[in-house]
matplotlib code that plots the C-alpha trace (Angstrom):
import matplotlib.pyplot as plt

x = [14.8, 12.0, 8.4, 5.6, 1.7, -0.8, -3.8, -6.8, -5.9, -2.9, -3.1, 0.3, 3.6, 3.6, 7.2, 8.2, 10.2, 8.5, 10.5, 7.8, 4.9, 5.1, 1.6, 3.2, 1.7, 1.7, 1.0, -1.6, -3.5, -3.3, -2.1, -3.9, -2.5, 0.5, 3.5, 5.0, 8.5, 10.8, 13.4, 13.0, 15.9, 17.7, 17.2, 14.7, 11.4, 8.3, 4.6, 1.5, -1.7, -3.2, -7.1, -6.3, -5.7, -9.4, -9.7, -12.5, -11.0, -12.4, -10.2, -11.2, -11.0, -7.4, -5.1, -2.5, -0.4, 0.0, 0.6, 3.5, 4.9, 5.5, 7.1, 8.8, 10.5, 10.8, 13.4, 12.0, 14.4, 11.7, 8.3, 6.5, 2.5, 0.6, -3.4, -5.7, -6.9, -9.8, -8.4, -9.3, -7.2, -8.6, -5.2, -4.7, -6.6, -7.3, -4.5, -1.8, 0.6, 1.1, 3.9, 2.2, 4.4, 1.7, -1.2, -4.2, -5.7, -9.5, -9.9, -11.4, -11.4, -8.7, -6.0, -3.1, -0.2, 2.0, 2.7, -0.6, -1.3, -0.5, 3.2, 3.8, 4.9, 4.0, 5.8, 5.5, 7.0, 8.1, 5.4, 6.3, 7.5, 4.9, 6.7, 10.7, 12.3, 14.7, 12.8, 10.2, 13.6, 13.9, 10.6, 10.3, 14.0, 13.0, 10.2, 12.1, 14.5, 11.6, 9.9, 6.9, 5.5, 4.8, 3.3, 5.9, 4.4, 0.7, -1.0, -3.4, -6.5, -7.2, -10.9, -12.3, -14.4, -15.6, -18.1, -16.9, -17.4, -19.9, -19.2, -19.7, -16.8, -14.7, -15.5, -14.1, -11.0, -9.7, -10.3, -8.2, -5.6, -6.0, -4.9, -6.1, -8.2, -8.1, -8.8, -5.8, -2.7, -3.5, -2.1, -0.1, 2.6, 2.6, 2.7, 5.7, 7.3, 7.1, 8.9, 11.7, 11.3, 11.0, 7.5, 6.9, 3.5, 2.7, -0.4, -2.7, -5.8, -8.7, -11.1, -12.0, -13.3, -17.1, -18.4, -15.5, -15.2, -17.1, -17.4, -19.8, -23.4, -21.5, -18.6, -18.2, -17.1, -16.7, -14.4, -12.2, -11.4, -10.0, -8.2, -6.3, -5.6, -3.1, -1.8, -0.5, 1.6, 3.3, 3.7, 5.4, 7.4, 8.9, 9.4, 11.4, 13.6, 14.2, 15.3, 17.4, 18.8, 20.4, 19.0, 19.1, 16.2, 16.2, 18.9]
y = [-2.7, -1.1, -1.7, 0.1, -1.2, 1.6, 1.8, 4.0, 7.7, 5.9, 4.4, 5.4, 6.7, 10.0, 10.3, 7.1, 6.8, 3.6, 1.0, -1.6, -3.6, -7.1, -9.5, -12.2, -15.5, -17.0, -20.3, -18.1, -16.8, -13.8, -10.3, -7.2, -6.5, -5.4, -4.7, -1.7, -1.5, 1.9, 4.4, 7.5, 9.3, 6.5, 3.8, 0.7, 0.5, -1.6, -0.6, -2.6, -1.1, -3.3, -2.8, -2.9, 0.0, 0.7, 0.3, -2.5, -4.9, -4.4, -5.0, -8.3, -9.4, -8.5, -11.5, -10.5, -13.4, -13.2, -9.8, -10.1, -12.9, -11.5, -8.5, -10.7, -13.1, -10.2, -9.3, -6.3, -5.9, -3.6, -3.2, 0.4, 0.2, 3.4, 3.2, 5.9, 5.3, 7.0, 8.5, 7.6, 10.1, 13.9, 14.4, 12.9, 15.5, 14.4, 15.2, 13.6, 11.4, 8.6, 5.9, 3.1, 1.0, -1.9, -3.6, -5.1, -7.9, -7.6, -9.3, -12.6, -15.1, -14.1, -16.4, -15.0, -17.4, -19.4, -22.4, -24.1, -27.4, -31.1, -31.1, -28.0, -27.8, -25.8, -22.9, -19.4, -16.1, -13.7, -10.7, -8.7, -5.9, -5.9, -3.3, -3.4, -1.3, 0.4, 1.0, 2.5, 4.9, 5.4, 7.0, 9.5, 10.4, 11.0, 13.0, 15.1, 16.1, 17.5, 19.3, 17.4, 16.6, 12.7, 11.2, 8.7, 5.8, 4.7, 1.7, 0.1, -1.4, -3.5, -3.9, -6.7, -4.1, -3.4, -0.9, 1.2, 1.0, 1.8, 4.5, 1.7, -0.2, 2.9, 3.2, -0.7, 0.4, 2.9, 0.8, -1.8, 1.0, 1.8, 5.1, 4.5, 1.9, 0.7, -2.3, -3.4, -4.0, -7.2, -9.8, -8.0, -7.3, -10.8, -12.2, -10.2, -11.1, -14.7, -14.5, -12.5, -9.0, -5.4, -4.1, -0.8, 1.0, 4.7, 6.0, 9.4, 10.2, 10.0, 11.6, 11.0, 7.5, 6.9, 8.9, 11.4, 14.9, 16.2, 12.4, 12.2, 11.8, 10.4, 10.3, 12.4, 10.2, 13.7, 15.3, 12.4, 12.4, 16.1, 14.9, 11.9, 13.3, 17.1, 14.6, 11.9, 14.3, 14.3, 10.7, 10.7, 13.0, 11.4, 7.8, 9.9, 11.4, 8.4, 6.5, 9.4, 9.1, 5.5, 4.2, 0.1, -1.8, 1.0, -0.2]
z = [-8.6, -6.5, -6.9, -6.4, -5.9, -6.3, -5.0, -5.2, -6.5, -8.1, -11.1, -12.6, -12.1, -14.0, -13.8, -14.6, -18.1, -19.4, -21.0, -21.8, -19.9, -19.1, -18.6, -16.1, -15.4, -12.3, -10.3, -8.4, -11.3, -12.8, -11.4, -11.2, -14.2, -16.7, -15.1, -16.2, -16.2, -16.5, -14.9, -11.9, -11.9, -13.9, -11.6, -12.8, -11.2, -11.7, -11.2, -11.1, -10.6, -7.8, -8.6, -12.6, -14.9, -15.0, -11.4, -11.5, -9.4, -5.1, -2.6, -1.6, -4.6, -5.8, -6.3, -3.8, -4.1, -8.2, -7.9, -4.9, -6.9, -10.1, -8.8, -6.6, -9.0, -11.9, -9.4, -6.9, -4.3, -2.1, -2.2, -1.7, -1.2, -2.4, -0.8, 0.6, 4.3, 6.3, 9.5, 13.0, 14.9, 14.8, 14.2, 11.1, 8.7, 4.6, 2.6, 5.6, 4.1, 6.9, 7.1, 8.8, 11.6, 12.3, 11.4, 12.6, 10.6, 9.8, 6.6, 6.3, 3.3, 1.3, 0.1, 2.8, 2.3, -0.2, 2.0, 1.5, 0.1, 1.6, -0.4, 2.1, 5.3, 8.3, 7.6, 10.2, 9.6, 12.3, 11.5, 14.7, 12.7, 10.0, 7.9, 6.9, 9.1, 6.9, 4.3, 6.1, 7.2, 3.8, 3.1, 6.2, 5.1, 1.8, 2.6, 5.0, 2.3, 0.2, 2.8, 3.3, 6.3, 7.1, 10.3, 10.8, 12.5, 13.1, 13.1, 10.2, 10.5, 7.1, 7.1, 4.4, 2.2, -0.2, 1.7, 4.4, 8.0, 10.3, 12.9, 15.7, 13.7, 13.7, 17.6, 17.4, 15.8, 17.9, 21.0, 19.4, 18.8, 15.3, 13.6, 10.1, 8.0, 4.7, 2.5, 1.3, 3.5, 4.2, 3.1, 0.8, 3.7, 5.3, 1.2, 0.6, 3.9, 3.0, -0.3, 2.0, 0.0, 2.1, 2.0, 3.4, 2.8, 2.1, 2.8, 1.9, 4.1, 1.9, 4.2, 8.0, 9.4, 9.7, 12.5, 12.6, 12.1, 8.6, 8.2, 11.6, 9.2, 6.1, 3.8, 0.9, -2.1, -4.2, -1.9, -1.4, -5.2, -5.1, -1.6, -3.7, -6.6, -4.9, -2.3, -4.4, -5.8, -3.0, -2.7, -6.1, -4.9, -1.8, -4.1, -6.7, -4.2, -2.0, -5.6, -6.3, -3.3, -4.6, -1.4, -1.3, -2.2, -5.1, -8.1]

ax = plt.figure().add_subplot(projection="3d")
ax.plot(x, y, z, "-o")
ax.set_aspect("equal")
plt.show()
């Protein structure tokens, strides 16, 4: 069974054939919210809504490791990360679709593991490769087959939010070598790496970075809305095909 997490400008799978919902409990707490379980193309998938249904939950306050643990031991076999980024490169316009290759860790304060506690031991994961490989093939594949265009690698900057950044921040960034930013993609990858499930991450530019572009004396919360809401079409799109496909990670 694939998962999917969606983020801001998804809410829902519109083309998911829902069985039921499911609220899960957890020794972490509670998840975002209902899972909702269903079909694409005849093939089970599972959604959760990572800010809630109604969207009121920020970024740095999602429970990431409820949320990766129920779809974790409801039996995902992949993970697919839906989120809207600002962009950093001038290259990267709103409406991209990017698959992200790596990530830089900004966040601060979040609860970013499941081995914690004295009855744990040290426990490290190899995190080289942030993203898993072949499902990240998956996805550009996918996309290719429907004719949209994808920027096949960059890397993420997850910031700790809830406001955005500040034009010097953004300036940080791309010294660092960051292509995007966003809220959310930590530690949801490192969480799902843990419990040994792929995690790849799709991403929609929202609107350019602070400083940037028509961004350069502010950001236009109004125009990102109409931005989300054509291109996550798109990323429906890709999802359905690469499940059609009968790709692994995906039955």
């Amino acid at each position: 069974m694939l998962a999917v997490i969606g983020g801001s400008g998804l809410t829902q799978l519109a083309n998911l054939d829902v069985s039921h919902r499911e609220v899960l409990r957890t020794p972490y707490g509670e998840p975002s919210g209902a899972v909702i379980f269903g079909q694409i193309c005849g093939r089970p998938v599972a959604f959760l809504a990572r800010h809630g249904y109604g969207h009121t939950i920020p970024p740095h306050e999602v429970n990431y490791r409820a949320n990766i643990w129920a779809l974790c031991k409801r039996g995902a076999l992949g993970i697919i990360s839906v989120a809207s980024v600002g962009s950093i490169r001038s290259d990267l316009k709103p409406g991209d679709v990017v698959i992200p290759h790596q990530i830089i860790d900004y966040t601060w304060g979040r609860k970013s593991t499941y081995h914690e506690g004295q009855e744990c031991k040290v426990t490290h994961i190899d995190f080289t490769e942030p993203y898993d490989r072949l499902l990240r093939a998956q996805l550009i594949a996918a996309a290719g087959e429907v004719g949209i265009a994808v920027s096949s690698s960059a890397v993420y900057a997850a910031t700790q939010g809830p406001r955005l950044e500040t034009a010097a921040e953004i300036n940080r960034l791309e010294r660092d070598g960051a292509d995007v930013v966003g809220m959310t993609g930590m530690p949801e990858a490192a969480l799902a790496r843990e419990m040994g499930v792929p995690y790849a991450a799709i991403s929609v530019v929202a609107n350019y970075a602070a400083g940037r572009a028509d961004s350069r004396d502010g950001i236009s919360f109004e125009t990102i809305q109409g931005v989300l809401h054509e291109s996550m079409g798109h990323v429906r799109t890709i999802i359905e095909r690469m499940i059609d496909r009968g790709d692994p990670n995906c039955s």
